[in-house]
C-alpha positions as CSV (number, residue, x, y, z in Angstrom):
1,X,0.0,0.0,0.0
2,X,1.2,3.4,-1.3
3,X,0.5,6.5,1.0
4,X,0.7,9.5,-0.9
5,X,2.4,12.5,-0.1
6,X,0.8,15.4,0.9
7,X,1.6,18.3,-1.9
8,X,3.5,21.4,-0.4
9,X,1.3,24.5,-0.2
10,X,3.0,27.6,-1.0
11,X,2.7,30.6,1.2
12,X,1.1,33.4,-1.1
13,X,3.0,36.0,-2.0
14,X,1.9,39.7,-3.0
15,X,2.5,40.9,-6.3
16,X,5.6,43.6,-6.6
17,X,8.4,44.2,-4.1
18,X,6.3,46.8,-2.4
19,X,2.5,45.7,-1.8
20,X,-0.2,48.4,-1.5
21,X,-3.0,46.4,-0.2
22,X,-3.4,45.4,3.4
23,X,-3.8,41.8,3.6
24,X,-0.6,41.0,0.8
25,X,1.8,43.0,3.4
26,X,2.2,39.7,5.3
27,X,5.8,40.8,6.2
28,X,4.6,43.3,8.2
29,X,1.9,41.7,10.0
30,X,4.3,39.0,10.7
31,X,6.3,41.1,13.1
32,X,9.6,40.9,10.5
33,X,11.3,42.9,12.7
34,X,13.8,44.6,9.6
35,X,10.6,45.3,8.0
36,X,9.0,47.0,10.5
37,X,12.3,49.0,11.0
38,X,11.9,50.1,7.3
39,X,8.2,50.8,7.4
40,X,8.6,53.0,10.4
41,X,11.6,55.1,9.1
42,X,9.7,56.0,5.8
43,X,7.0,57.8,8.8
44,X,4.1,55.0,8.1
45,X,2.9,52.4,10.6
46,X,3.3,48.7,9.7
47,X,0.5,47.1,8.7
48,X,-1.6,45.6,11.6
49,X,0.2,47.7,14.3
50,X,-0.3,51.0,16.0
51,X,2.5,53.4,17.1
52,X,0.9,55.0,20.4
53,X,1.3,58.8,20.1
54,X,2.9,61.5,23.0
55,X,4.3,58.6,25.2
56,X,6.7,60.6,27.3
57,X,4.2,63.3,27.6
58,X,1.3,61.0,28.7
59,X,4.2,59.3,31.5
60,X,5.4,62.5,32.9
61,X,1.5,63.5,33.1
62,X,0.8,60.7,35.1
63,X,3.5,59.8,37.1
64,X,2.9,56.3,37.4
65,X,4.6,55.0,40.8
66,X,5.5,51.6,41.7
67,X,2.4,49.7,42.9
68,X,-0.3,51.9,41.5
69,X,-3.1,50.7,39.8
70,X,-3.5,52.1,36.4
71,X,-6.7,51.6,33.4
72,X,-5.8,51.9,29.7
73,X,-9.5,53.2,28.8
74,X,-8.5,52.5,25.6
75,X,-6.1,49.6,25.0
76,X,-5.8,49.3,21.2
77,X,-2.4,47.4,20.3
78,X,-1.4,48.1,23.9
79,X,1.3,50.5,23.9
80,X,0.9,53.1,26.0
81,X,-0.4,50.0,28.5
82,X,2.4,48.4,28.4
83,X,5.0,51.6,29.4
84,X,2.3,52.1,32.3
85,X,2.6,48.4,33.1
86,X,6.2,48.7,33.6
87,X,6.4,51.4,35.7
88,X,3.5,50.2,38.3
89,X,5.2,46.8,38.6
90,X,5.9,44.7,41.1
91,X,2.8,44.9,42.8
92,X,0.5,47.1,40.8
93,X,-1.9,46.6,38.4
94,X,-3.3,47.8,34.9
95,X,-6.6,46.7,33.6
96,X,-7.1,47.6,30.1
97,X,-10.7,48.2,28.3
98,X,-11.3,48.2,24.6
99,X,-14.5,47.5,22.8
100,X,-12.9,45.5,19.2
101,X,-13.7,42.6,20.2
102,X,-11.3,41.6,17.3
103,X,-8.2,43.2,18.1
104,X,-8.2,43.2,21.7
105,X,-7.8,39.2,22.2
106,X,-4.5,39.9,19.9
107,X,-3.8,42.8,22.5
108,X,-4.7,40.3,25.3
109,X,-1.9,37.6,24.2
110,X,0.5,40.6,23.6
111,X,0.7,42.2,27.1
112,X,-0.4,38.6,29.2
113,X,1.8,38.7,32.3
114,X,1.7,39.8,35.6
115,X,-0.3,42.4,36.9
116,X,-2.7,42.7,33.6
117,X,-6.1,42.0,32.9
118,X,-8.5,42.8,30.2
119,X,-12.2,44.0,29.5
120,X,-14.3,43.9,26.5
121,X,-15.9,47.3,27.2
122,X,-16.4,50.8,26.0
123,X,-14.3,53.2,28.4
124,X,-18.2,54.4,29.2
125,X,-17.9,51.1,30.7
126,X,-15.6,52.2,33.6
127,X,-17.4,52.1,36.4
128,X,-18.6,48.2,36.0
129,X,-15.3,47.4,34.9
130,X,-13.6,48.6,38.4
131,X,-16.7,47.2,40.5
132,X,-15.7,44.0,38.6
133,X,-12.6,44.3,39.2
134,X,-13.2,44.8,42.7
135,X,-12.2,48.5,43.3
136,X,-13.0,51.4,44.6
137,X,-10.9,53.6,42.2
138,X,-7.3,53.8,40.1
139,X,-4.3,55.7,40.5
140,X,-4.1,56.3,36.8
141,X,-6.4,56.9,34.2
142,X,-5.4,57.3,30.4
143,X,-8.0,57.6,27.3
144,X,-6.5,57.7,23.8
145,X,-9.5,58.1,21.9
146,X,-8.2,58.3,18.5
147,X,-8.9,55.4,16.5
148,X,-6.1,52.4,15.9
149,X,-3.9,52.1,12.9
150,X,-5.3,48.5,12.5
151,X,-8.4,49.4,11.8
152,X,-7.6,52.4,9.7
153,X,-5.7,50.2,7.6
154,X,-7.7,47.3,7.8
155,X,-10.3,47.7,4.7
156,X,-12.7,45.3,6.0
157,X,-13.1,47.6,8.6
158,X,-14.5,50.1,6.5
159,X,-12.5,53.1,7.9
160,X,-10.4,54.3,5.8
161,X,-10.9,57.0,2.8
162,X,-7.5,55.3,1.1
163,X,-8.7,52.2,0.6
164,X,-12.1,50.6,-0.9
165,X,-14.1,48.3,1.8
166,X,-17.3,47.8,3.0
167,X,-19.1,51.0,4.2
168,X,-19.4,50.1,7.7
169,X,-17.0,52.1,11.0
170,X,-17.8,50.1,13.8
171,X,-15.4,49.4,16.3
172,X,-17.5,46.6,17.7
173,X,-19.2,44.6,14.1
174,X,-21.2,42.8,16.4
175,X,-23.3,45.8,17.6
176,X,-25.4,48.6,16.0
177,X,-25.9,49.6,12.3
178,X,-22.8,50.1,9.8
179,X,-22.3,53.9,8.5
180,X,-24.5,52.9,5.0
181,X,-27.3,52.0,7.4
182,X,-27.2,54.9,8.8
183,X,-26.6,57.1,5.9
184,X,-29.7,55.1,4.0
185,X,-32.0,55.5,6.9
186,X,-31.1,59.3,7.4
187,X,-32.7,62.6,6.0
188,X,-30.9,66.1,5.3
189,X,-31.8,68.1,7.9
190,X,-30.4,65.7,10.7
191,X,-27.5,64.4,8.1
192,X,-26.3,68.0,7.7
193,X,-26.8,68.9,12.1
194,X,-24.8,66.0,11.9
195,X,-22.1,66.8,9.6
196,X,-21.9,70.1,11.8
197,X,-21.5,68.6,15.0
198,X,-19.5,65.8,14.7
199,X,-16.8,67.6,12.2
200,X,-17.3,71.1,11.9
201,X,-18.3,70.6,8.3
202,X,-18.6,74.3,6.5
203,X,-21.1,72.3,3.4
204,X,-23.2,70.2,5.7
205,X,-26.3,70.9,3.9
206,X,-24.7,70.5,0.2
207,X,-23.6,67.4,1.4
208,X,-26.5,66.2,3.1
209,X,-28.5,66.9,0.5
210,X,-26.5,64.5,-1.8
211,X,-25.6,61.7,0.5
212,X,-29.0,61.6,2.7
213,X,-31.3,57.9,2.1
214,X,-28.9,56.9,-0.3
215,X,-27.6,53.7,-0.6
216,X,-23.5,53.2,-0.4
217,X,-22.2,50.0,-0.2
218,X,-18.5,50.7,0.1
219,X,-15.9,53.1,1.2
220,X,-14.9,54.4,-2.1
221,X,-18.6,54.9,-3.5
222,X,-19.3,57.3,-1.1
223,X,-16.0,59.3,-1.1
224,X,-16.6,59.5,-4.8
225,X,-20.0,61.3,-4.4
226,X,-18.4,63.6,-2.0
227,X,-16.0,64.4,-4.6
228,X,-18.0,65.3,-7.4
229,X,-20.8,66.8,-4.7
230,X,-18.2,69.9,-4.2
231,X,-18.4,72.9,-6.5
232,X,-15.9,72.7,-9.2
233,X,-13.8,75.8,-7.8
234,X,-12.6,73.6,-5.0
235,X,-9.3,72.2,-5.0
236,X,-8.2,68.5,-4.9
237,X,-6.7,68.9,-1.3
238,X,-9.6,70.4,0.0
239,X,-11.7,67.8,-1.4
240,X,-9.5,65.1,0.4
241,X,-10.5,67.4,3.3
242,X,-13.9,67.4,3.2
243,X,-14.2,63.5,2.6
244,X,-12.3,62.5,5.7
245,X,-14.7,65.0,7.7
246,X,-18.0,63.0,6.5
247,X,-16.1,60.0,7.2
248,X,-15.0,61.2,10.7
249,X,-18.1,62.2,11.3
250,X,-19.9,58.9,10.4
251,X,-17.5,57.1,12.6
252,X,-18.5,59.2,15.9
253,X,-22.4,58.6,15.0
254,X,-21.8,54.9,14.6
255,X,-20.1,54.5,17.6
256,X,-22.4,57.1,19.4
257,X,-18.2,58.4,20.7
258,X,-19.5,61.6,21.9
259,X,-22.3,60.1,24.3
260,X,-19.7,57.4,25.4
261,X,-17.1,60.1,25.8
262,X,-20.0,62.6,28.3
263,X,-20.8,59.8,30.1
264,X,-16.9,59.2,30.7
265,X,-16.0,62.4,32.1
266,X,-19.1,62.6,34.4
267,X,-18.3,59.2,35.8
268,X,-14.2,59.8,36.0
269,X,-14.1,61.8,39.4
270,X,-15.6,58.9,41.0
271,X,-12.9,56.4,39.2
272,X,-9.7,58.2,40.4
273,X,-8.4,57.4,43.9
274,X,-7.5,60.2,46.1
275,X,-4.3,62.3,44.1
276,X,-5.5,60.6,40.8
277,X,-3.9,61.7,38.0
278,X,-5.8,61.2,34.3
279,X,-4.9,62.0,30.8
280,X,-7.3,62.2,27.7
281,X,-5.9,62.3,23.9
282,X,-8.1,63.6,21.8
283,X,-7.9,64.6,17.8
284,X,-10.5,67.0,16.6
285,X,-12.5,70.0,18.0
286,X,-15.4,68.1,19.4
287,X,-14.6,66.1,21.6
288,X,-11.1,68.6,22.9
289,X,-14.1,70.7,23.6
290,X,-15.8,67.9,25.9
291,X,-12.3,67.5,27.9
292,X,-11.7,70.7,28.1
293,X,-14.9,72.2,29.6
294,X,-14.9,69.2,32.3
295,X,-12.0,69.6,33.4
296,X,-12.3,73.4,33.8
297,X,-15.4,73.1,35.7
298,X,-14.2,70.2,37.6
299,X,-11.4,72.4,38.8
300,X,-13.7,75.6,39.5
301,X,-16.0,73.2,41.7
302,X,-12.8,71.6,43.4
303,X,-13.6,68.4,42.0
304,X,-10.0,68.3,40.6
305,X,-6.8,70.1,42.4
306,X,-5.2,70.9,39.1
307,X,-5.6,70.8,35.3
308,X,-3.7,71.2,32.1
309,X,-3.8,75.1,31.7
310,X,-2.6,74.6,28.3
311,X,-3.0,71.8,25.6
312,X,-0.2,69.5,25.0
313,X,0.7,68.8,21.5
314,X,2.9,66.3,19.4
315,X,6.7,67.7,19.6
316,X,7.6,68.4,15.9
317,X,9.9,65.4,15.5
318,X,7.0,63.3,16.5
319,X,4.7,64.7,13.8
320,X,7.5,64.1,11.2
321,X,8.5,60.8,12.3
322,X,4.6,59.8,12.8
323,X,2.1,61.9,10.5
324,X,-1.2,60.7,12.6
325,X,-0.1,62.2,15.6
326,X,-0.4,65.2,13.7
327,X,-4.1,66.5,15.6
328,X,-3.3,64.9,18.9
329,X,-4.4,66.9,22.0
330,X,-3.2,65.5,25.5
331,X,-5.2,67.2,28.5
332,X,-4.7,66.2,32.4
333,X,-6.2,66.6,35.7
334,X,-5.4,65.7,39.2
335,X,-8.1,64.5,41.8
336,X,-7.3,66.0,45.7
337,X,-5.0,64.2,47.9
């Protein structure tokens, strides 16, 4: 009796030396440590990774002492958590909450060790996540709420403007309506109050007008239509512009980020220990105006001992070396002793 060999499967390979699309950069995703070195050199972020933004800024905001316990709000690939982590330890702890309930088991396996556990939860979610946890409050509380390289770049995620995908922005799939439901079942005057809020668009109602209770099915159908929406005096860059803003603004209303984000800062002041410290990254207007106005009246009402009395930005190596940190605003506050 003959047994047959089992015929060798070749890996596949991309097409070119350099691949554009996201699932043929296996290199990348492999953790090829020259690779990465080369991707992050040219100022991008390898593929399935996330380069966490202002990290010396966030530590020296937080002062993270031996033994503290610390919450990443917002764990992502777990890199700020993992500089926290290091300085709490030996005997503190960092608990991490994110709501992808496909990257964080990846983030889970990446930072397992002492002193960590994990959440499936929105940072909304904070108060539960502490009672779970068996705690009366943290030492350290950070919030990046900028959304993670991998699922910008993933385009089954539906994110990005650079790449065609299915029209959908949620950071948890298994919950809620994608972005083309929500476009579909919307009408132009709440599209464009929409538009206004969420990005500060200057053409809301143009734009409504052409995108309301229609039906787009991917990522690049609907930047298209922005495109041609725009008068024809308007120049390319601005049109690039004005597409990421509807997108931006899609993304918050799927995941309902500014209600989550309220609901945060009215719950933090009960999270933070006695001589808490927090820090909150955010990247556009709306919700720097959120941070900023809580924290102020927090500190007028004594809630907080001390605030951030101005913004903290990216230095300017960090925006060349990393072009998405480019909007980044850091904010702090300290609770009383």
């Amino acid at each position: 009796m003959t047994v047959e060999a089992t015929p060798h499967r070749r890996r596949p390979r991309y097409p070119g030396k350099y691949p554009r699309r996201f699932e043929h950069k296996y290199k990348e995703h492999q953790a090829n440590a020259e690779t990465v070195a080369k991707v992050m050199a040219s100022g991008k972020t390898p593929a399935g990774t996330h380069r966490p933004i202002m990290v010396a800024e966030i530590i020296d905001a937080l002062k993270p002492q031996v033994g503290e316990v610390a919450v990443d709000c917002t764990l992502g690939y777990g890199g700020h958590a993992r500089e926290l982590l290091k300085r709490v330890l030996p005997g503190g702890r960092l608990i991490g909450l994110d709501v992808d309930p496909i990257e964080l088991p990846k983030t889970e396996v990446r930072l397992a060790g002492e002193g960590f556990t994990a959440h499936r939860s929105n940072f909304a979610g904070l108060p539960k996540v502490l009672a779970a946890e068996q705690l009366a409050g943290a030492d350290l509380i950070l919030a990046d709420l900028g959304v993670s390289s991998m699922q910008i770049d993933d385009p089954s995620r539906g994110f990005s403007v650079k790449f065609d995908g299915p029209l959908d922005m949620r950071m948890n799939p298994q919950r809620g309506q994608p972005a083309a439901a929500l476009l579909k079942r919307s009408n132009a005057v709440t599209l464009a109050a929409l538009l206004v809020e969420n990005a500060d668009e200057p053409r809301a109602e143009l734009l409504a007008a052409a995108l309301a209770g229609k039906q787009f099915a991917t990522t690049r159908a609907l930047a298209e239509t922005v495109r041609r929406t725009l008068p024809g005096s308007v120049l390319d860059e601005e049109r690039d512009d004005t597409v990421r803003r509807v997108f931006q603004a899609l993304r918050i209303a799927v995941n309902e980020e500014f209600s989550a984000l309220d609901m945060f800062l009215r719950n933090l002041p009960s999270c933070l220990n006695a001589g808490g410290r927090v820090a909150i990254v955010t990247f556009h207007s709306g919700e720097d105006r959120r941070v900023k106005k809580a924290f102020e009246a927090g500190w007028r009402d004594g809630v907080y001992a001390d605030i951030a009395r101005e913004v903290i930005r990216p230095s300017s190596a960090e925006r060349h070396d990393n072009p998405r940190s480019s909007s980044a605003k850091l904010r702090w506050a300290i609770k009383p002793a």
